[in-house]
N, C-alpha and C positions, 0 to 999 in steps of 0.2 A: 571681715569677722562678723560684723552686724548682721551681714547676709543670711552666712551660715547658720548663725543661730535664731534666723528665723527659721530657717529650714528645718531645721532641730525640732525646733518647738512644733511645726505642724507638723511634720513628723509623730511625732509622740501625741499630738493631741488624737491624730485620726488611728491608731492604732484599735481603738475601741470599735472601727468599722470594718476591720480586718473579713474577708471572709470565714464563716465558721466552718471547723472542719469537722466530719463524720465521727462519730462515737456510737458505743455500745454498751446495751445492757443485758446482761443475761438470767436467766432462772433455771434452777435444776430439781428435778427430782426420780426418787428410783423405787424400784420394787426389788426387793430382796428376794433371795433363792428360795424356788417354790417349785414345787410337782407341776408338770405340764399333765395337765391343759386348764390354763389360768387365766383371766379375765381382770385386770384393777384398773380403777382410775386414780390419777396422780394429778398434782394440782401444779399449775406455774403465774406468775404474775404474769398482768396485763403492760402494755407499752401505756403510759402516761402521756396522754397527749400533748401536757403541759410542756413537755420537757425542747419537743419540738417536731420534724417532720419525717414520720416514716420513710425510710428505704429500702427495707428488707429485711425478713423475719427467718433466720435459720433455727432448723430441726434435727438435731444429733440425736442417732438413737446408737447405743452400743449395747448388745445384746451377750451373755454368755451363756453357755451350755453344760453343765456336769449331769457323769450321769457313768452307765455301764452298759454292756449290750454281751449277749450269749448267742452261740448256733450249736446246731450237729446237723450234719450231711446225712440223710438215710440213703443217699445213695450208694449205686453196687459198685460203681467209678470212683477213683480220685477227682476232687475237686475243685474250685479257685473258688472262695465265699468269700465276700467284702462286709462289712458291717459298717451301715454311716448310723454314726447320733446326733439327731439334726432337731432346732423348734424354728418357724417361723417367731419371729416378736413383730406383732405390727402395732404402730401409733396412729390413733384417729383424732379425727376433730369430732366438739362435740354432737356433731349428726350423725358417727360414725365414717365418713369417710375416711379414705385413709392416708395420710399424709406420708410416712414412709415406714418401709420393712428393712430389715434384716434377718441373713439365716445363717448364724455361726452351727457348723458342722466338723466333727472329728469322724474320718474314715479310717480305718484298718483292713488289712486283705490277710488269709488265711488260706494254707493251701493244706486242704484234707484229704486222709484215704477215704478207701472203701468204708462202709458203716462198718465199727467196732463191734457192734454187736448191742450196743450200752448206749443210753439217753442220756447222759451224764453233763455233755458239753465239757468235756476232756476227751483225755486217751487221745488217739490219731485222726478221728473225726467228728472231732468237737473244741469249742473252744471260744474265751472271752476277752473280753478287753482291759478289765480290771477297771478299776474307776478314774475317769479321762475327763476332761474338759476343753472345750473351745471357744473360741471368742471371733464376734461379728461386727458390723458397720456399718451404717450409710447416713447421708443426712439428704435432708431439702431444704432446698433456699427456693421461698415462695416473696415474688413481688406482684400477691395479685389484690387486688383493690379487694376485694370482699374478703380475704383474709386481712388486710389493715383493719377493717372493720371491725373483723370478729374478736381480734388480739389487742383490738386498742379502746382503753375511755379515757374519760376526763380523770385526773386524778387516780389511772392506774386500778385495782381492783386483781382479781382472780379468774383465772379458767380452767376447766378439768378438761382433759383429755383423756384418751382409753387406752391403755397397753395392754395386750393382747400375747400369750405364747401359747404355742399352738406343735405339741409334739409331730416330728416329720422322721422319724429313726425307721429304717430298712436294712434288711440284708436284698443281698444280688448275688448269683450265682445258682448252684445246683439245685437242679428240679423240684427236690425232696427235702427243705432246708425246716427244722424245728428252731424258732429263733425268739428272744423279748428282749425287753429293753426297758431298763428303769433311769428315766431321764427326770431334771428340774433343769428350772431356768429362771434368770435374773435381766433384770433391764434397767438402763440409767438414758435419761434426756435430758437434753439441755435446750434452753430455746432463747436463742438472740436476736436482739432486736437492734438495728444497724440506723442510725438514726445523724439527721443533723437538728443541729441545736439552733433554737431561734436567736437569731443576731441581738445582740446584748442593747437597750437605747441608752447612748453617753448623761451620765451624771451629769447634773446644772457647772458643776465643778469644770468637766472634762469639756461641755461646748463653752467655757470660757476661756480655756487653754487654745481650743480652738479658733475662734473670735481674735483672740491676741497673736496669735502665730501668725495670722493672714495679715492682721495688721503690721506686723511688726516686716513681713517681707514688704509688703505695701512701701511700707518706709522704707525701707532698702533700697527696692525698686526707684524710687524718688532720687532719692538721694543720688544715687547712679547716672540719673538722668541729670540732674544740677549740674553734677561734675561737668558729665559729657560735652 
């Protein structure tokens, strides 16, 4: 019984040297819907170094797209027009480089006659999309040393980054296509930071739990041996 409950006791006393496990923090921010071709910067906190040891800084960009797009065929043929409403969003670091893109695109296909006669973007050889939206994605997961640097201080702080949407809407199809396109776009980033936590040093308290556990199998041990 005496045994065990030394065991117990160091047991419990070393607990506090457990290895620590990986945790995260994260920061968000967005730009609301706006006319492409747009340009902001947005702000996210920095990794605190205090807290403990970089492992990796993830970059979620989700991008959306609304917006409309029109054609007419002047051609003398029936024809197959597709209309895409597409923006690039890309996120940079502060030098400008670019950390990562996304390009949410809505396509439609449209099969038209011969030119009507009429520039309308109706009738038989014309025609739109009404107002549509699409949504995009990607992230980066960067473990490179000079990006710890650039994401981390003592006591945490801020950094601006640049979002960027960059209208990319086309028609494809017949020779003679009269076509526009009134697009905006929105963006949202998150940026996490994947971290372990510095190992916690035991309370005067905890290394005397400690201290007494070893003693206390010590005496176990003894004792065991007497018998024997």
């Amino acid at each position: 019984m005496k045994k065990t409950f030394a065991a117990l006791a160091l047991a419990t006393a070393l607990i506090p040297f457990a290895s620590a496990q990986a945790e995260t923090i994260s920061f968000s921010d967005s730009q609301a819907m706006k006319s492409t071709n747009w340009s902001e910067t947005l702000s996210f906190g920095m990794f605190d170094t205090t807290l403990g040891t970089l492992n990796s800084i993830r970059f979620d960009l989700t991008g959306l797209i609304q917006g409309s797009g029109r054609a007419e065929s002047e051609d003398s043929a029936p024809t197959t027009v597709t209309l895409q409403l597409g923006s690039d969003l890309t996120l940079t670091r502060p030098d400008g480089s670019v950390l990562v893109i996304t390009n949410p695109v809505f396509s439609r296909e449209f099969q038209f006659t011969a030119h009507d006669g009429s520039v309308d973007f109706g009738g038989t050889s014309g025609g739109t999309t009404g107002t549509v939206n699409a949504n995009g994605s990607d992230f980066f997961l960067s473990s490179s040393s000079a990006d710890f640097a650039l994401f981390s201080a003592l006591g945490g702080g801020d950094i601006s980054l640049g979002l960027a949407a960059l209208g990319t809407s086309t028609a494809i199809g017949a020779g003679n296509i009269i076509y526009g396109f009134n697009t905006a776009a929105a963006g949202n980033v998150t940026v996490t930071y994947d971290y372990t936590p510095f190992a916690e040093v035991p309370e005067p308290a905890s290394m005397a739990l400690i201290v007494g556990g070893l003693g206390l199998l010590g005496l176990s041990r003894r004792r065991i041996g007497n018998k024997a």
